[in-house]
C-alpha positions in Angstrom: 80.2 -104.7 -1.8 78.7 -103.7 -5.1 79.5 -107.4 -6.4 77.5 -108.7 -2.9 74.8 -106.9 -3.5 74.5 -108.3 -7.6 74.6 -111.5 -6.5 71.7 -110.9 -3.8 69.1 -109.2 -6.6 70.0 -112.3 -8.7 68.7 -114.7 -6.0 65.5 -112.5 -5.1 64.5 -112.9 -8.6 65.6 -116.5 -9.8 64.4 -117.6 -6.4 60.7 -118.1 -7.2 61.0 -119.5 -10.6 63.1 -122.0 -9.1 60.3 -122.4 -6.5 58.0 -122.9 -8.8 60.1 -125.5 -10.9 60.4 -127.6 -7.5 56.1 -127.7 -7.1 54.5 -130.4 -8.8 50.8 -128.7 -9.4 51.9 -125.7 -11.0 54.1 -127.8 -13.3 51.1 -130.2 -13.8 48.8 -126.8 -14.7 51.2 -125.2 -17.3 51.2 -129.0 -18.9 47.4 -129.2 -19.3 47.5 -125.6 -20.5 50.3 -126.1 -22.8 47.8 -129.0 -24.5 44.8 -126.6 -24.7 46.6 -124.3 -26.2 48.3 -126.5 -28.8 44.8 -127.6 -30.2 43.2 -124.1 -30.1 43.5 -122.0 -33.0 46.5 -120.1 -32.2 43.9 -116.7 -33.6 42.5 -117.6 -30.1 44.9 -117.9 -28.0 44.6 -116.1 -24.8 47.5 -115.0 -22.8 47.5 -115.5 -18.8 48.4 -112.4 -17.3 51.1 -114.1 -15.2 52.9 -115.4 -18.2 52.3 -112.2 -20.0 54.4 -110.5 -17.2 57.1 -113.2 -17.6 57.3 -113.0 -21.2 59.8 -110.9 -23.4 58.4 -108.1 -25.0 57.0 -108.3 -27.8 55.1 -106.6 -30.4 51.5 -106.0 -29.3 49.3 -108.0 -30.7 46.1 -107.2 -32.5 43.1 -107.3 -29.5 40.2 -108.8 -30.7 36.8 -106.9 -31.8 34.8 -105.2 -28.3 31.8 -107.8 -27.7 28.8 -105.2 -27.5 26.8 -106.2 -24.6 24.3 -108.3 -24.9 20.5 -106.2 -24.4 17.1 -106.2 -25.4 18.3 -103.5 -28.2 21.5 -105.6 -29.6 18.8 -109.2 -29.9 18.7 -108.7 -33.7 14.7 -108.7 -33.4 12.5 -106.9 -35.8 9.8 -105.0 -34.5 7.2 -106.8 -35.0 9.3 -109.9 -33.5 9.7 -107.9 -30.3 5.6 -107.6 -30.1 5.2 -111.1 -30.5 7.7 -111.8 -27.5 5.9 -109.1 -25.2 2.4 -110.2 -26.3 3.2 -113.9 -25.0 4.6 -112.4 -21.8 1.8 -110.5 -20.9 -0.5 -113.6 -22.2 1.6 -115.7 -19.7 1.1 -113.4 -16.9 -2.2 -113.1 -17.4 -2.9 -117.1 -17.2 -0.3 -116.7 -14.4 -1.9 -114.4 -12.4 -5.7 -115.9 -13.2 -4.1 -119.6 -12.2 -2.4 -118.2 -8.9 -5.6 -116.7 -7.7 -7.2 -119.6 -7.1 -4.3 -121.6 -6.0 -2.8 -119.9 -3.3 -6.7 -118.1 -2.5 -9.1 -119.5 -2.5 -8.5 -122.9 -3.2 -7.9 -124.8 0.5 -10.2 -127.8 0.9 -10.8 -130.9 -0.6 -13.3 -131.3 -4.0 -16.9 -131.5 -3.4 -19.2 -132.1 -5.9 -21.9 -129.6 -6.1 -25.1 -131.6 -5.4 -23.3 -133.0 -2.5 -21.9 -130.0 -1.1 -23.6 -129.2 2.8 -24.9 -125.9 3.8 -21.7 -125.7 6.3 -19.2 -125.7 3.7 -21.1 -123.2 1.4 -21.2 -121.1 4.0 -18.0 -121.2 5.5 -16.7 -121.1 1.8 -18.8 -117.3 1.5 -17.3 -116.4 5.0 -13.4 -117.0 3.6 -14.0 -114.7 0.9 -13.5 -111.8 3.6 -15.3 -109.4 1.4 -16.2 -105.7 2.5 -19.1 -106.7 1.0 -21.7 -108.7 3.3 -21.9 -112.4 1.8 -24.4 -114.4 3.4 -25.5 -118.0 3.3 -29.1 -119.0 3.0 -31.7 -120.8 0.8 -31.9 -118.0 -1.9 -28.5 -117.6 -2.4 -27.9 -121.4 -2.4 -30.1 -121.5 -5.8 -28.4 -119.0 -7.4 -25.3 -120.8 -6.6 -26.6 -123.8 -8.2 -27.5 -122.3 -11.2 -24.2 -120.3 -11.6 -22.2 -124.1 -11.5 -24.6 -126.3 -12.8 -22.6 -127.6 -15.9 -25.8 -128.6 -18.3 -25.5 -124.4 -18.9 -21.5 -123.9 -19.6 -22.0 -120.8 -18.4 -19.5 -120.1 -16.0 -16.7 -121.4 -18.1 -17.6 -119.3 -20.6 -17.6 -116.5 -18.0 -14.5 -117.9 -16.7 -12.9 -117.6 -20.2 -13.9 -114.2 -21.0 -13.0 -112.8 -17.5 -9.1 -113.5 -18.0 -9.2 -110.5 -20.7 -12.4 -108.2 -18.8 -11.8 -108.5 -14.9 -8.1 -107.4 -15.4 -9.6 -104.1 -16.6 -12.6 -103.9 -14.1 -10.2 -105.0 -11.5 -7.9 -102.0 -11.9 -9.9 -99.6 -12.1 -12.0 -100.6 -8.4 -8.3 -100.7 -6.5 -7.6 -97.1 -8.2 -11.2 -96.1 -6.2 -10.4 -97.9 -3.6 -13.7 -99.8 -3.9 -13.9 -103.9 -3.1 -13.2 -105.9 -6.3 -15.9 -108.5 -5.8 -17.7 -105.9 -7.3 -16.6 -107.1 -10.4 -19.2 -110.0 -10.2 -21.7 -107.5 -11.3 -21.1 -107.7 -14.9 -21.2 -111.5 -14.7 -24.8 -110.8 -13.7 -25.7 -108.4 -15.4 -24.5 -109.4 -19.3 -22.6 -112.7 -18.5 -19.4 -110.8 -19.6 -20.8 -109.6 -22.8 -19.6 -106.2 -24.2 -23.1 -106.0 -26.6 -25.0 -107.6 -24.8 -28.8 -105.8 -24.6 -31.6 -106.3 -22.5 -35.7 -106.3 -23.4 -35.7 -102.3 -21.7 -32.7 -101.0 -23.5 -29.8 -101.4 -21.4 -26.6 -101.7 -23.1 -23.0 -103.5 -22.5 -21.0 -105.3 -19.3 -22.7 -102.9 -17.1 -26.2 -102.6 -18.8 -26.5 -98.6 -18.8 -29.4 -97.5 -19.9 -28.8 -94.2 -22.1 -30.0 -91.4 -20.0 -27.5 -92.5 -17.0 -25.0 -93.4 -19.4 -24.9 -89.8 -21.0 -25.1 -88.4 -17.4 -21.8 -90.7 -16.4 -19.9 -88.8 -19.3 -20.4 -92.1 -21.9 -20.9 -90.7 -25.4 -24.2 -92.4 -27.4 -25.1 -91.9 -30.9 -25.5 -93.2 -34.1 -21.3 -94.2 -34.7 -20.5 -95.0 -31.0 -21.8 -96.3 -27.9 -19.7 -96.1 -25.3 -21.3 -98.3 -23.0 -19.8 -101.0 -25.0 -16.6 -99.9 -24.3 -15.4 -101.9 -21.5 -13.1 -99.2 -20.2 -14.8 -96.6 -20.6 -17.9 -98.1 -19.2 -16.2 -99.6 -16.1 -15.2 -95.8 -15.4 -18.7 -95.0 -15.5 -20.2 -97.9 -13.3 -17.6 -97.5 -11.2 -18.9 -93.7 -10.3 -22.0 -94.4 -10.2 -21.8 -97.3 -7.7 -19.9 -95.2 -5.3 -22.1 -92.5 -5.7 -25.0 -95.1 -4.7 -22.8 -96.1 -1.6 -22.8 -92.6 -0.4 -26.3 -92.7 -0.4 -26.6 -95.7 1.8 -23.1 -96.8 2.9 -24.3 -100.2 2.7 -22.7 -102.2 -0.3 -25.6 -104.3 -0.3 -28.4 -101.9 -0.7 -25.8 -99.8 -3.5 -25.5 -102.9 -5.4 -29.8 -103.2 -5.0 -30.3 -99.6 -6.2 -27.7 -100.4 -8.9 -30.5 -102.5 -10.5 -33.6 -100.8 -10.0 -32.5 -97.4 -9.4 -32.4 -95.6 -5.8 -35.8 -94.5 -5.6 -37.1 -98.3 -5.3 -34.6 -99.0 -2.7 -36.0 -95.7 -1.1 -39.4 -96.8 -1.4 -38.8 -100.4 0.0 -36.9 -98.9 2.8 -39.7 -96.7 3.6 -42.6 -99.3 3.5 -40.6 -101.8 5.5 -39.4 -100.0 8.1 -35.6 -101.8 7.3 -31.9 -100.7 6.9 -30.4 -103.7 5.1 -31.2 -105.3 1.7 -33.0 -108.3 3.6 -34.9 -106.6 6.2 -36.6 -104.6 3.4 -36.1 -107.8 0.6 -40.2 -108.0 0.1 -40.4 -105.0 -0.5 -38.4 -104.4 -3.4 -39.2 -104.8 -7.4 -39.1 -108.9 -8.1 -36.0 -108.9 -10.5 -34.3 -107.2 -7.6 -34.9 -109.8 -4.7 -33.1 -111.8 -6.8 -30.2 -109.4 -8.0 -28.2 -109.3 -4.4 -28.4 -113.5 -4.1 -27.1 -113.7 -7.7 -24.5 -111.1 -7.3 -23.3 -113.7 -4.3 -23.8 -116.6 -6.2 -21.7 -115.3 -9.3 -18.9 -114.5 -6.8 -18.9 -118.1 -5.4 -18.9 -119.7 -8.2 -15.9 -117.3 -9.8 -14.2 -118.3 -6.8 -14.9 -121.7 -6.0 -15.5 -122.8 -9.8 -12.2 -125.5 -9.3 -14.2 -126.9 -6.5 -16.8 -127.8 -8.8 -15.1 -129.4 -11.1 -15.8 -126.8 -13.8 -12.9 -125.2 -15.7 -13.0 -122.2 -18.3 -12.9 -122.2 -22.0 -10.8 -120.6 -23.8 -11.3 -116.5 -24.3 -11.9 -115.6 -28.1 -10.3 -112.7 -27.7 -6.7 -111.5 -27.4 -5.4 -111.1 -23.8 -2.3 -108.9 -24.6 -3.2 -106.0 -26.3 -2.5 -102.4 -26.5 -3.7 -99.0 -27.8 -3.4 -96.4 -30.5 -4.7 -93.2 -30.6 -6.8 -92.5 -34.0 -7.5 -88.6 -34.8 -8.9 -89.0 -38.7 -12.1 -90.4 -39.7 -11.0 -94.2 -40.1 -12.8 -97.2 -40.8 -11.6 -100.7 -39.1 -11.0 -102.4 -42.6 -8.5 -99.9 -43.6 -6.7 -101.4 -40.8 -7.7 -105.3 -41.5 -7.2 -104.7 -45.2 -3.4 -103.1 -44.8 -2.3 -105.8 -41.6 -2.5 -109.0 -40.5 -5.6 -108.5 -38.6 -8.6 -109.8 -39.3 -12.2 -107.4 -39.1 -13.8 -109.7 -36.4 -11.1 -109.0 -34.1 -11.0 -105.1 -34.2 -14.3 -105.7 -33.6 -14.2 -108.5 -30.5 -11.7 -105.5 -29.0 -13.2 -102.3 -30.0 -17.1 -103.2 -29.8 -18.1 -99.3 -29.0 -17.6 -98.5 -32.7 -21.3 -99.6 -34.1 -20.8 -99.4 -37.7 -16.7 -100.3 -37.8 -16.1 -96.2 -38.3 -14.2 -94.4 -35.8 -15.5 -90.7 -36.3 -12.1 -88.9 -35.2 -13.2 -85.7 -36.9 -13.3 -83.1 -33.8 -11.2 -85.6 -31.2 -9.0 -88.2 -30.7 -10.2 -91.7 -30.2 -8.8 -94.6 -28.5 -8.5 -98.1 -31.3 -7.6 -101.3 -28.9 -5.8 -103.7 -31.6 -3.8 -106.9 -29.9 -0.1 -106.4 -28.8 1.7 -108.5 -31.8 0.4 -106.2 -34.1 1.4 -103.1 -32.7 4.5 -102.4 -34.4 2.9 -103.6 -37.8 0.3 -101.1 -37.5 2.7 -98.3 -36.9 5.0 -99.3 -40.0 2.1 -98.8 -42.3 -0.3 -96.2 -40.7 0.5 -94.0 -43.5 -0.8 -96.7 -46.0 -4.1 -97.2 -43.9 -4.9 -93.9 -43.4 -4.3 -93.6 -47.3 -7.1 -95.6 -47.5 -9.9 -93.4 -46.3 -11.9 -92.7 -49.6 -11.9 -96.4 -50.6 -13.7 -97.6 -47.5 -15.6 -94.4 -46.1 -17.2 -93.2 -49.0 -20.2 -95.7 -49.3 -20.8 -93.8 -45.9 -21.9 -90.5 -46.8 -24.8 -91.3 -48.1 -27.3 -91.7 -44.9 -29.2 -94.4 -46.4 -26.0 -96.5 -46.0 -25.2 -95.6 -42.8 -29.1 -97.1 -41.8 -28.3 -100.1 -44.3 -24.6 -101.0 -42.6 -26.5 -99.9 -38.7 -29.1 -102.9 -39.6 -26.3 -105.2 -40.8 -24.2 -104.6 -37.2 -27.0 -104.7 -35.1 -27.0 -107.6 -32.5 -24.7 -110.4 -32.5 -24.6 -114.6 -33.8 -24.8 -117.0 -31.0 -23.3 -120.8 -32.0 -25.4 -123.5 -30.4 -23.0 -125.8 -28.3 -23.7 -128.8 -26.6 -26.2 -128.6 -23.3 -27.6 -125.5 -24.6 -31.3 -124.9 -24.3 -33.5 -121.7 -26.0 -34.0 -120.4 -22.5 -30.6 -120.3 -21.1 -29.7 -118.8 -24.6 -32.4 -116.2 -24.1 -30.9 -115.5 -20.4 -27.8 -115.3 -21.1 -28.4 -112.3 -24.0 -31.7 -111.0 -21.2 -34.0 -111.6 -24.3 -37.3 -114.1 -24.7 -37.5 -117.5 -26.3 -39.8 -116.3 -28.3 -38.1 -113.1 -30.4 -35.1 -115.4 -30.4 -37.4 -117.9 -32.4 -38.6 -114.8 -34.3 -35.2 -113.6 -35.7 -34.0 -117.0 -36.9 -37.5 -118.0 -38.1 -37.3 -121.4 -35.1 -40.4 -123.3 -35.4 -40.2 -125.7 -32.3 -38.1 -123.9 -29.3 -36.8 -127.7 -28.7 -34.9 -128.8 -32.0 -31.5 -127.4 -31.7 -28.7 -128.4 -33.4 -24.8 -128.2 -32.2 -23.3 -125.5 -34.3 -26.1 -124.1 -35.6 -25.9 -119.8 -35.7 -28.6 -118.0 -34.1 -28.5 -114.1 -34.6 -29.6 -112.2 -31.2 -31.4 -108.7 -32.7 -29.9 -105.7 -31.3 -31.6 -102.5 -29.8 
């Protein structure tokens, strides 16, 4: 019996080797892999568990150093490798997201050239925006239209350009409020997207605050910074003050009216004509302001529609992917340029509130914008720029440099391109022909030349 039973394990075990020496595949498998594994390097041999199992034992063989997982902390990159890579993301998304818009948006029927363009399609065009914010059709706004994407100006591709970096900022902060994001047309309108931009009265920066309501909207004013250059800060501010206008009138129209000329015109208008809407009392109002609502809708169709027209935007000279640092010590921007790879003009192009290139973090904390490549840079040697303090600040304490350097920074340098003119120069910066003339010495209004620099005086 005990023999029986031998002789019965034996055949349970032998019997599916044998099997397995009968099948052609498996025979034509362990050939192939016999052959890989006679021209591998026999350091690299891998053992299939199956044959493992079947082998003899052996002495265990040395395993082979763990892999460590492959993550965005075992890359090899350096910091200031790793900026680089997130600064070209964010640029990327930024183009993405600017491109996309338009694409799956607003862009749905055929081109039209501008001149040809019926009142139908305008208008229908207006009525697909599907704004909270009433958008109507007729002959005033038409003109504004036409000047916003008439191309012997290049003004909306500029505007184009230099919204990619502003209207992601001005953007964000009207969805935190809740408010309608066409609303960030009114910068286009009201400095053509220009951070320093100043008009004839005073008014300063994207949203043209003039300093008493500037100071009343918590922006800080004085001889080092001006906040309402700051497009952050300054957005906040608008942002306030427009919804503070709505509650007033809960009409966006009439808010984005008072915005310009202040409520007690509106009031005034509304009270001579007898009206409740920005075009039943539209005769009655202050001149620049009759136009400010039909400009406010033209700047929006032509940010919109700009594709339509044939027009595309120039490139932004600014950074689009950038970042902040928080600066609590007097510092002036060329300790920064002078220590990194980052040029003066660029602190400046990103951090315009700082008049005279001195951040005065004496009593507080303040908030230096510099672009994202250059963040970890300027974290590696903040010791070594902040070392530099007496070297750069000390020409300062004398107040007759401080008015020298505060003549030297005022305004900003305009280059002439082709299809300028004098006047739309002179709009565009809400200036005259005439002081422009004054400032760069112009003796005929019409002899311009491509290239040429012309410095716009600041207030």
């Amino acid at each position: 019996m005990k023999r029986l039973l031998t002789i019965l394990l034996l055949l349970a075990v032998a019997l599916p080797a044998t099997a397995l020496d009968r099948s052609p595949r498996p025979k034509k498998k362990r050939a192939k892999r016999a052959k890989t594994e006679a021209a591998a390097p026999k350091a690299d041999t891998l053992v299939a568990p199956a044959e493992a199992a079947a082998a003899p034992a052996a002495e265990p063989a040395e395993r082979p150093d763990t892999v460590p997982p492959v993550n965005d902390l075992t890359l090899g990159f350096s910091p200031e490798q790793a900026d680089s890579l997130v600064a070209v993301w964010r640029e990327r998304q930024r183009q993405d997201a600017f491109n996309e818009f338009f694409k799956h948006y607003v862009l749905d029927d055929s081109l039209e050239v501008a001149d040809t363009t019926p009142d139908s399609l305008y208008r229908q065009r207006l009525f697909d925006l599907a704004s909270p914010i009433q958008l109507p059709y007729n002959s005033i706004v038409k003109g504004y239209i036409h000047r916003y994407i008439d191309p012997r100006y290049h003004t909306i591709s500029r505007i184009l350009g230099m919204s990619q970096y502003y209207f992601p900022i001005i953007e964000s902060a009207l969805l935190r409020e809740e408010m309608p994001v066409e609303l960030r047309a009114l910068p286009i309108i009201e400095s053509a997207l220009s951070p320093t931009a100043v008009s004839p009265a005073g008014a300063v920066g994207l949203w043209q605050f003039m300093p008493t309501t500037a100071k009343s909207y918590g922006l800080e004013v004085n001889s080092l910074v001006d906040e309402r250059r700051d497009p952050a800060r300054a957005t906040e501010a608008a942002i306030r003050y427009l919804k503070d206008l709505y509650a007033i009138y809960n009409d966006w129209t009439l808010a984005i009216a008072a915005y310009n000329c202040g409520p007690g015109n509106v009031n005034k208008a509304i009270a001579r004509s007898g009206g409740k809407t920005f075009w039943e009392i539209y005769d009655y109002l202050p001149r620049e302001t009759r136009g400010y609502v039909p400009a406010f809708i033209g700047a929006t169709y032509a940010y919109a529609y700009h594709q339509l027209h044939d027009i595309e935007p120039t490139k932004a000279p600014i950074p689009l992917s950038v970042d902040t640092v928080r600066i609590n010590r007097l510092m002036h921007l060329e300790q920064i340029s002078s220590t990194i790879d980052l040029p003066l003009e660029t602190l400046r192009l990103l951090n315009p509130q700082y008049k005279m290139d001195i951040i005065p973090a004496t009593n507080k904390s303040y908030t230096l914008v510099i672009p994202q490549r250059n963040v970890m840079q300027y974290i590696a040697h903040e010791p070594e720029i902040y070392a530099k303090d007496s070297m750069y600040l000390k020409e300062y304490i004398n107040p007759a440099n401080i008015d020298k350097k505060r003549q030297e920074r005022s305004g900003t340098v305009y280059v002439v391109k082709k299809g300028d003119t004098l006047g739309a120069i002179a709009r565009r910066y809400r200036v005259t022909t005439s002081q422009i003339m004054r400032w760069n010495n112009l003796k005929n209004a019409n002899r311009l030349r491509i290239g040429q620099r012309l410095r716009i005086e600041g207030r």
